[in-house]
N, C-alpha and C positions, 0 to 999 in steps of 0.2 A: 174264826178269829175276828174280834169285833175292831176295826180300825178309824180312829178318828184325828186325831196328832200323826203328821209323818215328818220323819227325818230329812232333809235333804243335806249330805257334807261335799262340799264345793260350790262357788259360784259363779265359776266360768261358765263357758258359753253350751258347756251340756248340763249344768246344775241346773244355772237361773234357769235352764229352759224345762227344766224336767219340774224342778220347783212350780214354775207356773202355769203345768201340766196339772199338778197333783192339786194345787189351789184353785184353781177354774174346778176340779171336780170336786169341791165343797170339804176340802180336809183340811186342818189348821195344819199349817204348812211352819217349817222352824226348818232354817237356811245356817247354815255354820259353815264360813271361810276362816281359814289362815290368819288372816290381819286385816285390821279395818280399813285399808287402802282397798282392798281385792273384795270386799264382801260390798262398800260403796259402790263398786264395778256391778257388780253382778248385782244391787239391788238400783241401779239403773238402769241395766240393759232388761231388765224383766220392767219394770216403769213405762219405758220406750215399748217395749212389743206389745204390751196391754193397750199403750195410747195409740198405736200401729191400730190395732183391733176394734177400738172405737173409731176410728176414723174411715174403717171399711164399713162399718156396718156391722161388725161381729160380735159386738159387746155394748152396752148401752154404757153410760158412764156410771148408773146405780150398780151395778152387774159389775164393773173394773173397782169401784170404791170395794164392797165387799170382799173380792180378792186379793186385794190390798190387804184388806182387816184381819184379813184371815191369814197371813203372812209376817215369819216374825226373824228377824236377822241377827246374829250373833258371833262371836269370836271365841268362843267354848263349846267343845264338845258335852258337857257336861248339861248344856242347856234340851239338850233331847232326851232326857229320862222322863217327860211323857210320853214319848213313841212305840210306838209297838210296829211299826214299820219305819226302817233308815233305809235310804240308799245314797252309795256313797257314788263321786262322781272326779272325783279329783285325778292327778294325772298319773298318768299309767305305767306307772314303776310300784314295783312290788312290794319292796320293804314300805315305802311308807303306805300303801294301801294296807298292809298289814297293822302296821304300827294304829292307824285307825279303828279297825275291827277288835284289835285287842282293846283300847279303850273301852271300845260301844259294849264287846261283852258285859267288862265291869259292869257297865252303868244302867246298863238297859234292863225292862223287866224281864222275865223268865216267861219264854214264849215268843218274844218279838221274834219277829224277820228280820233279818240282815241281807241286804240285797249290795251287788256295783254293780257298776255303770260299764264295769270294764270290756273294751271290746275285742281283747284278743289274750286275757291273763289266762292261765289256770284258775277256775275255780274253787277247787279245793285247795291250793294254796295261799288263798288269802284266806277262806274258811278255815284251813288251821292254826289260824293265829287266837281262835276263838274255842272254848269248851262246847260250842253247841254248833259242832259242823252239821247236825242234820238242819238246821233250823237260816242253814246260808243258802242263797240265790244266787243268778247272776239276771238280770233285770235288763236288757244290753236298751234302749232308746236308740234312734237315730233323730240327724241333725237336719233341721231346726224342731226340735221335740214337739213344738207347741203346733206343729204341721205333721210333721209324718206319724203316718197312723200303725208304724208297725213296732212293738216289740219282741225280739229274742226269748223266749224264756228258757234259763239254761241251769240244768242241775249239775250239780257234782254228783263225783262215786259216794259223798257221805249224804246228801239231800234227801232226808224223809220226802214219804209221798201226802203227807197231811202237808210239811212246806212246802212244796211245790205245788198244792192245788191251791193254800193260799194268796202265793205268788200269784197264781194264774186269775182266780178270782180277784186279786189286789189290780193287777195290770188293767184286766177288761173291764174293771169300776172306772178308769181312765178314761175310758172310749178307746181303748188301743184294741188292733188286733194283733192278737198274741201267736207264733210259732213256736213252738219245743226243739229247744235242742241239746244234745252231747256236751260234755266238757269239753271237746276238743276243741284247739287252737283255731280264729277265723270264726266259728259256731257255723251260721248257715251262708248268710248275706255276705261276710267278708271273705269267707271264701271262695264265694263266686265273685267281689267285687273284683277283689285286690289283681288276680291274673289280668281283667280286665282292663286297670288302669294301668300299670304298668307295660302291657303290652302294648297300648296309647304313647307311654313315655317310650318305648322301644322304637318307636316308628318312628317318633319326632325325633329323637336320636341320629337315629339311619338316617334321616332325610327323606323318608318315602313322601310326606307330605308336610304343609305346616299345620302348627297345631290349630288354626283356623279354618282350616279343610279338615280335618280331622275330626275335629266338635262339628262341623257345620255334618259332616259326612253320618255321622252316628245321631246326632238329632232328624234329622232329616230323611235318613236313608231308614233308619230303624224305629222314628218314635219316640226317642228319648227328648224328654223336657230338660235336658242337659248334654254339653258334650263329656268325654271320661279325663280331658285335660282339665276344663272348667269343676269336676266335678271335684277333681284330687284339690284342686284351690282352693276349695269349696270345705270339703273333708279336714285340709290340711297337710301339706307335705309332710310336714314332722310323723304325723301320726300316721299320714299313709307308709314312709318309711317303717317306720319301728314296729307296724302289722306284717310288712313284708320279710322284717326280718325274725321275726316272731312267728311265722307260717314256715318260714325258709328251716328255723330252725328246729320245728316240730314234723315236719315233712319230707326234709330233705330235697323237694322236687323245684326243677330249675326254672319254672312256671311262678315259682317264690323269690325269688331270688331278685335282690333287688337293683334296679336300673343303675349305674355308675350318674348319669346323669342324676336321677334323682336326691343319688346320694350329695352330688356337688351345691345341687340346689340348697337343699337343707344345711348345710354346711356353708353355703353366703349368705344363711338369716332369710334366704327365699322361700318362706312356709304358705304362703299364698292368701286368701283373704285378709288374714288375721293381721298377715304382718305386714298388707299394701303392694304385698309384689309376690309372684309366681309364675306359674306359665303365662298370667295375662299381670298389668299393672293397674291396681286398686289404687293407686295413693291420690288420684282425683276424687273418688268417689268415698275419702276417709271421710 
C-alpha cells in the first residue's frame, strides 16, 4: 500500500501528538476536530512541542517549518478523501467512535486503512460500523506520542492479514516499535498497567503510605522514570477509570475493579494533569 496523505480525527492531546508523529515522518498530515475552538487547541499544542524540539536541539527550525507545511487543519471529515490511512483518536466512547468510521467508510477510497487510537474499545465493534471490517486496525500510541516509541498493533476477528502487515509496515515508517496484539480488552500494556495503578491508588487509600513515598518508592526502588500515582495524573484519571472499568467488565477479576477512591476523584473534576489537580496539584505549573 503506497501511503502518502494521512488522516489524523481528533486534536487532543493524543491526536496533535500522533499528528506530529506522522508529519516529522514526511507524510502530508490532514488533522480534523469537532469545532474550530478544539482544532485551534490542538494546532497549538503541536506548534509548542515542535518549538519545545527546536529549543532542545532536536529539530532545526528549517526541519519544524517543513512539518508545519506538510500539516493541514480542518472541521470536516470530508477533507481526508485523500488518505489512504486515518487514524482516529477522539474520545473513548463507542457510538460516536462509530459514528466516525461510518462516515470515513463513505468517503474514503477503496483500500484505505482505518486504524483508533482507542485504548481499551473492541475492535471489531467500531469496525462494524464500516463495510470493510477486514481493512480496520487498532493503532493503540502512548502518551506523549511524539516521545514513546512503542505502538500496540491490534487486529480484530475480521482484520485481513494483508491489513494488518500494512498497519504494521505503516507504524514502523514512524520510527515506532510495534507489538501485536489480540482484540481483547487492555491489549498488552494496559493490562499490565492498569492492576498496577490502582493497586498504587489502594495503598494510598489504606494509608500504607503517602502517595510521595509511594512514587518515590517505585522510581527509586524499581527504576521507574515515574512513580504509578504521578503516572495515573499523567495518563489521566478519567481515562484510567473508564479502562479499569472496561477490564472489570471484560474479565470479571477484582485486580480490575476500580478503587472507590479513584472513582471520587473523577467525580470532583480531579483528572490530574489535564485538569491542574489530582493525586498531585498542577495549577502552578498551568
Amino acid at each position: 500500500m503506497q501511503v502518502t496523505h494521512v488522516g489524523v480525527v481528533g486534536a487532543g492531546l493524543m491526536g496533535s501528538g500522533i499528528a506530529e508523529v506522522v508529519a516529522r515522518s514526511g507524510y502530508t498530515t490532514h488533522v480534523v476536530e469537532l469545532n474550530e475552538e478544539a482544532l485551534e487547541r490542538g494546532r497549538k499544542r503541536t506548534a509548542k512541542s515542535l518549538a519545545t524540539a527546536v529549543e532542545r536541539g532536536k529539530l532545526t527550525d528549517e526541519e519544524r517549518s517543513a512539518i508545519e507545511g506538510r500539516m493541514s487543519f480542518s472541521t470536516s471529515l470530508d477533507d481526508l478523501t485523500p488518505c489512504t490511512v486515518v487514524i482516529e483518536a477522539i474520545i473513548e466512547q463507542l457510538p460516536e467512535k462509530r459514528m466516525v468510521f461510518e462516515h470515513l467508510d463513505r468517503i474514503l477510497p477503496e483500500g484505505a486503512l482505518l486504524a483508533t487510537n482507542t485504548s481499551s474499545l473492541p475492535i471489531i465493534e467500531v469496525a462494524s460500523a464500516t463495510k470493510r471490517q477486514d481493512r480496520v486496525v487498532g493503532i493503540h500510541f502512548f502518551n506523549p506520542a511524539p516521545v514513546m516509541k512503542l505502538v500496540e498493533l491490534v487486529r480484530s476477528i475480521a482484520t485481513s492479514d494483508a491489513a494488518f502487515a500494512d498497519a504494521k509496515t505503516f507504524a514502523e515508517s514512524l520510527g515506532k516499535t510495534v507489538i501485536e496484539a489480540q482484540d481483547r480488552a487492555g491489549f498488552v500494556v494496559n493490562l499490565l498497567l492498569i492492576p498496577f495503578l490502582t493497586h498504587a491508588v489502594r495503598m494510598l487509600e489504606a494509608g500504607h503510605a503517602t502517595k510521595e513515598d509511594i512514587d518515590t518508592g517505585i522510581k527509586y526502588g524499581c527504576g521507574h522514570p515515574m512513580g504509578p500515582l504521578e503516572l495515573a495524573d499523567l495518563v489521566g484519571l478519567d481515562t484510567t477509570l473508564f479502562v479499569c472499568e472496561t477490564l472489570y467488565q471484560e474479565y470479571g477479576e477484582p485486580e480490575y475493579m476500580p478503587p472507590p477512591l479513584l472513582k471520587r476523584m473523577v467525580a470532583a473534576g480531579y483528572l490530574g494533569r489535564k485538569s491542574g489537580r489530582g493525586f498531585y496539584d498542577y495549577s502552578t505549573h498551568a
